[in-house]
N, C-alpha and C positions, 0 to 999 in steps of 0.2 A: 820314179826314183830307180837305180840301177842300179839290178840284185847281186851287189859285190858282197853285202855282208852277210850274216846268216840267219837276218832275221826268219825265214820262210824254210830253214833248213829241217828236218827232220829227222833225223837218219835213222833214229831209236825205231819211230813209227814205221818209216818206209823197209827197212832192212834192207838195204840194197847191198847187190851183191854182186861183187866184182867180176866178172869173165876173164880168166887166166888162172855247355853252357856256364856255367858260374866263374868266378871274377879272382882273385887273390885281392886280399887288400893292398897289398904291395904298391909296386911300379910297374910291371909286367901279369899280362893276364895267366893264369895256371891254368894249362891245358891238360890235366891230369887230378883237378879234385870238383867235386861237385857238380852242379849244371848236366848233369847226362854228358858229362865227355869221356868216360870211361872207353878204351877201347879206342877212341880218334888215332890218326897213324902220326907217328914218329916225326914224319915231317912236321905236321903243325908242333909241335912241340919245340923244335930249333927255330922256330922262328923267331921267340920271344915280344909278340905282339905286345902294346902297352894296355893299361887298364883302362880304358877308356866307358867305366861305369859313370851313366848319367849324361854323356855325349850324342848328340845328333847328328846325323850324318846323310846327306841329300846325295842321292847318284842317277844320274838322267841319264835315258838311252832311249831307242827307236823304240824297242822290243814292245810286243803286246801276246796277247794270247798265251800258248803251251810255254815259247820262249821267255816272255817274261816271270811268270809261275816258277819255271824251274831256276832262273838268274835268283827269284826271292830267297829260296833256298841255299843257293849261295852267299846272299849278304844274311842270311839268318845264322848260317855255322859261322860266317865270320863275326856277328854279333856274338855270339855263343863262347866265341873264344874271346874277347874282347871287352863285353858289357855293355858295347857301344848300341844303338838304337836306329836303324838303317831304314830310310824309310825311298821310294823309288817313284822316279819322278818321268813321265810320257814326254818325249820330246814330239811326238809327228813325224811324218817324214821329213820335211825342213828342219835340220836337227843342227843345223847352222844359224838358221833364222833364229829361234826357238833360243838358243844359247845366247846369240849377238844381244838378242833381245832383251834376256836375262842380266849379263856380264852390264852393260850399258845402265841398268837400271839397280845394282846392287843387290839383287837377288840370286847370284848365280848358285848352282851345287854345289859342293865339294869335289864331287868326282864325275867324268862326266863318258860317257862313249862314243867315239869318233869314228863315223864309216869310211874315213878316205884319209889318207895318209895330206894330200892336198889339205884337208880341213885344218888339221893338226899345226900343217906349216903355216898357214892364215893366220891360225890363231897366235901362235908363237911368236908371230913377225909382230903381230898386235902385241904384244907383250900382257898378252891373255890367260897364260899358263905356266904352271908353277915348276919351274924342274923338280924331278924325282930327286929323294932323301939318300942319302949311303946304304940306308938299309934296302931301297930299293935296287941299287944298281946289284950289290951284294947278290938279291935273291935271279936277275935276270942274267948277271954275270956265269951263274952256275944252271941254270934253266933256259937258257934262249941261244940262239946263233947267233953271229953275230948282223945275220941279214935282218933277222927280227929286231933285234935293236937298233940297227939304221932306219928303220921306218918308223921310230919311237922317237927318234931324234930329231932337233934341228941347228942347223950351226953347229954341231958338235955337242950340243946339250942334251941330254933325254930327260924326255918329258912322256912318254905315253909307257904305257905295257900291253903286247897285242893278247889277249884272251881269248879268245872265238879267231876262228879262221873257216877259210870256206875252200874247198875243192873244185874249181871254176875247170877242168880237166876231163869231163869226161862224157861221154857220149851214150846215151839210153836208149834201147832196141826193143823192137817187139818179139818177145819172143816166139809167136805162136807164127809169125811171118818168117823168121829165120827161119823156124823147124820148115816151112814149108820150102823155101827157097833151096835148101837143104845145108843149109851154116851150119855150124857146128863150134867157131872156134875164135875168139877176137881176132880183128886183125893187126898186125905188130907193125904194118906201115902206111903212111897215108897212100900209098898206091894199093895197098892192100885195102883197104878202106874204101878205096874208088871201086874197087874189083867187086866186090862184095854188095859195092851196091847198083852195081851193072847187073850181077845175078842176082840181085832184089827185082829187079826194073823187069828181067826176060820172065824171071817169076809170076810179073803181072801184081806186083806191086813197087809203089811210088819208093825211092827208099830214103829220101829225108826230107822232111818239116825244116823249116824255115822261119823263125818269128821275124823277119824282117823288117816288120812294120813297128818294132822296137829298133831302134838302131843300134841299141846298146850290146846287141845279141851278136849284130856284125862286128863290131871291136873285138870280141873274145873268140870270133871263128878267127880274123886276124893274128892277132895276141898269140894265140896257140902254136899259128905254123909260124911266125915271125921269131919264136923265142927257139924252134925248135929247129928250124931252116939256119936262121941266123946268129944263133947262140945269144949269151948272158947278155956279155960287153955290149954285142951293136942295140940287145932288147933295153940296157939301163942308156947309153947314148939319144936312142929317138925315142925314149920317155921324156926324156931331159933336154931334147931338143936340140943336143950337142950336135948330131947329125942332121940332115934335112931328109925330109918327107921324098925328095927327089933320089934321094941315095938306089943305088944297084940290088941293095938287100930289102929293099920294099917294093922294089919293080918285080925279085925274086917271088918273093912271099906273095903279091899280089896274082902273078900270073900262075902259082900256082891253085890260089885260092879260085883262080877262073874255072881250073879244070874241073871244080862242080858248077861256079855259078854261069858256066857258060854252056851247060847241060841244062835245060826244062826241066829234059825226060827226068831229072833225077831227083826235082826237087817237088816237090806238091803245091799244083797251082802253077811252077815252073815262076819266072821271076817275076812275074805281075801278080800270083800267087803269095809269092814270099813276103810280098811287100804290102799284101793287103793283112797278112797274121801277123797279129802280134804274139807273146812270147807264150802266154796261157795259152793261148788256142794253141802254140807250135806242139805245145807237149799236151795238150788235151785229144787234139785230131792222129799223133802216133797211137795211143791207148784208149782208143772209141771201141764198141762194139763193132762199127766200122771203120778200120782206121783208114786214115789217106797216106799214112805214112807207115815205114817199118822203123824209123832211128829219128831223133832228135838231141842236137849237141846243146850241152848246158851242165850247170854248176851242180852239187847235191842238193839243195833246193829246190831241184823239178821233181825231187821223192814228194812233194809235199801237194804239187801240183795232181801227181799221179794220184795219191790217197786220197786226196778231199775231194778232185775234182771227174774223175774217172773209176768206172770199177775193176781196174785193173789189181793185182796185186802186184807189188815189187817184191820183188824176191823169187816170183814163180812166172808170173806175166811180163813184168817189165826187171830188166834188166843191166847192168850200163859195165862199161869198159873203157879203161882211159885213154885218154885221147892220143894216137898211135905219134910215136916219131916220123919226121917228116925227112924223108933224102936219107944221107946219114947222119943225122944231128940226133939226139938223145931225144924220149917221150918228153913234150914239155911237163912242167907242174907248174903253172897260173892259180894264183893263190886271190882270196879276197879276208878282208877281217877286222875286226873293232877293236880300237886300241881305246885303252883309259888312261884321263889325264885328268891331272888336279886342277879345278880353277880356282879354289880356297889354299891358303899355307898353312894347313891345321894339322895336328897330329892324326886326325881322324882320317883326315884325305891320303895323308903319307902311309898311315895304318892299313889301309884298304887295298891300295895298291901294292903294298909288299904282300900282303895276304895273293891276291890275284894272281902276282909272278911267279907265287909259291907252286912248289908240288902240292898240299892240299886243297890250296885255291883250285886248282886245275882236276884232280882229281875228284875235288865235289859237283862242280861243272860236269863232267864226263860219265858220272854215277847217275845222272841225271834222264841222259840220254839225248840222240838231237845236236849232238854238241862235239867239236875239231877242234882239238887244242892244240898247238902251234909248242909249247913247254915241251921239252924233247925229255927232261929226268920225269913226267910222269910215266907211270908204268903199262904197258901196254895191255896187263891184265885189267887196268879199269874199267876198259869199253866193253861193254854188256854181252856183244856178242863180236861172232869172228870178224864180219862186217864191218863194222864200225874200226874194228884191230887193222884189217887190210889199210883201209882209207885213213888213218890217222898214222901206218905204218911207213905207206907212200909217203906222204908229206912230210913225215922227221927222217927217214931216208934220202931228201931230195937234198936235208942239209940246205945250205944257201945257195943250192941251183936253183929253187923256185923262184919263182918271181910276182911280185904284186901286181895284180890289175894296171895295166899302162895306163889307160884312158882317165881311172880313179886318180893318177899322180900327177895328170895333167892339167892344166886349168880349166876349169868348167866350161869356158864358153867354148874350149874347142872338144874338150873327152866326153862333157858330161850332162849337152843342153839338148834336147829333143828340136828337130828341124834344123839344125844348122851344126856348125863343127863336122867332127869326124865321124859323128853319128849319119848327120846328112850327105857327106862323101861316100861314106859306102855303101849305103843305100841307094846313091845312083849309080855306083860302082856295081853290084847288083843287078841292078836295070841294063848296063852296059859294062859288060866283063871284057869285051873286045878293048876300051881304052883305056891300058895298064897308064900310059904318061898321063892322059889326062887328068887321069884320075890322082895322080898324083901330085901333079903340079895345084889341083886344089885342095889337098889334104896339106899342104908344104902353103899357099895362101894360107888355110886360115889357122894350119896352127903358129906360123911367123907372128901374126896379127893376136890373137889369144894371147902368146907366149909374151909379149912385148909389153902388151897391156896391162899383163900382169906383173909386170917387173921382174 
């Protein structure tokens, strides 16, 4: 499954660090008597949640482990404020299957989280999903951009709210290799970039990892220089297939993308290498006792890879920097994230989701740790530490430059299937960086063919 969302993210744990209760009888719950809410903030209070004592309420998502734990925490203050009774439902990674399967058989949740904006539109077209209430547009109207809200919607409708977002933008180094090399300083352009790891390379170390043998890893090295080379317009065009895979701006971005992968020297293992690691080993072999690598590019969820699976520390040992502007085009910001949507028309599912849009939906999330929220009115002072302030600063500063995962918005058989699509083009793009056309004329086959079949 392809780590767009934040299931594996951590950032509480990792610290990474950037280089540069009770009810009213009423109709409305009282966030101001009883139930230990004394002290809740201001926001939950305007919201005017209903009283939903004695209601049940199902919400299914990927999440397991630390992140599930802390998501409970959130539907427990939203019970809190509410009365409502929120109990939390494993989808697997198949969280499409898992749903169809559900929806199909009259069992589905109330509310539900969606890794891929793709999913969302499936379901919608299925007439699967509930549009959001007034009171939700209301709380996202005053809390989201308007880009967030276009990935919420479909046909003009909204139906989802994004919660979690993920930082797919940035690049993780070893620091003890830099100090040796003699770095000192991110670099602020993809030639700067290349520079730096040419004096990795004289240094006598390898200077990037590669999980190649995930494919999903080569779309986001794409993704990055594509949005940042070629800007917004042509990155939402050859999501959308409005362009073809043959256009000048992905011959661009391709032959730049060459100018590492048609270097060995720069990559570990060189391209027979790249394509034998997968994504864990890419970020496991930078932060070995022996590393083979000095940097590995990938999303804030390789903090998580480093603490479990390495004994590096992040924050002293391993360290990351975002992923530099390309030419003169702006640093991209490639975003990933879960949006919630209703598959019931209950008060409860519409209750849950306004909470979610809220600033204190967002702020409980955040208080948590581990956790990017995309709500631009919560306050910066939530995130625990500076860390977390930078990276969450970045992303509501990109405003609606950012951009979602491409390969996530595209049809599965060609962004999102292991061994074939765009996965498998550039991975022999990879193997063979000298043939920018060819390689293009098969990424233009098979997303025509995907794109087609999907309607």
């Amino acid at each position: 499954m392809k780590r767009t969302h934040t299931a594996a993210a951590t950032l509480a744990a990792a610290a990474l660090v950037m280089a540069a209760t009770g009810c009213s009888s009423g109709g409305s719950a009282s966030t101001s008597t009883g139930g230990g809410n004394a002290g809740g903030s201001d926001a939950a209070a305007s919201l005017h949640l209903p009283n939903l004592k004695g209601q049940k309420i199902q919400v299914a998502a990927v999440w397991t482990g630390a992140e599930q734990k802390n998501f409970l925490k959130v539907t427990a203050r939203f019970d809190q404020l509410t009365g409502a009774s929120t109990t939390f439902v494993p989808t697997g990674d198949n969280v499409s299957t898992f749903l169809g399967s559900k929806i199909q058989g009259g069992g589905q949740p109330d509310v539900a989280f969606l890794p891929q904006p793709g999913v969302l539109q499936q379901f919608a077209k299925a007439g699967w999903l509930k549009p959001v209430d007034s009171t939700v547009k209301d709380q996202l109207a005053k809390n989201y951009t308007p880009g967030w809200r276009t990935l919420g919607a479909y046909k003009g409708t909204q139906y989802g709210v994004y919660y979690k977002a993920a930082n797919k933008s940035l690049v993780w180094y070893n620091t003890a290799a830099w100090q040796q090399a003699g770095l000192s300083k991110a670099p602020a352009s993809w030639a700067d970039l290349l520079k730096d790891g040419q004096t990795l390379s004289d240094s006598g170390t390898t200077p990037f990892s590669i999980g190649g043998g995930d494919g999903w890893t080569l779309t986001d090295w794409f993704e990055n220089i594509y949005l940042s080379q070629a800007g917004a317009t042509k990155y939402d065009q050859l999501t959308k297939h409005q362009i073809k895979w043959t256009d000048t701006s992905v011959a661009k971005a391709l032959t730049t993308l060459a100018q590492l992968f048609g270097k060995p020297t720069l990559m570990a293992g060189g391209a027979r290498g790249a394509l034998q690691t997968d994504f864990p080993t890419s970020v496991d072999q930078t932060f070995a006792k022996s590393p083979k690598a000095a940097m590995v590019f990938e999303g804030d969820f390789a903090a998580t890879n480093i603490a479990q699976e390495t004994t590096a520390k992040v924050g002293t040992d391993a360290k990351a920097f975002p992923f530099p502007a390309v030419g003169s085009g702006q640093a991209p910001v490639v975003s990933g994230g879960d949006v919630a949507v209703a598959l019931k028309n209950t008060k409860g599912a519409q209750a849950l989701l306004r909470y979610l849009a809220s600033v204190d939906g967002a702020e409980t999330g955040i208080k948590q740790g581990g956790f990017l929220s995309p709500n631009k009115a919560a306050p910066l002072s939530t995130y625990t530490n500076s860390v977390e302030r930078t990276i969450a600063q970045n992303l509501i500063s990109a405003g609606d430059g950012f951009r979602f995962d491409m390969s996530d918005q595209s049809p599965a058989a060609f962004g999102g299937t292991k061994g074939q699509g765009e996965w498998k083009d550039l991975q022999d793009f990879l193997a063979k960086p000298s043939d920018v056309a060819g390689a293009q004329r098969k990424l233009e086959a098979d997303a025509a063919k995907a794109y087609a079949n999907a309607g």
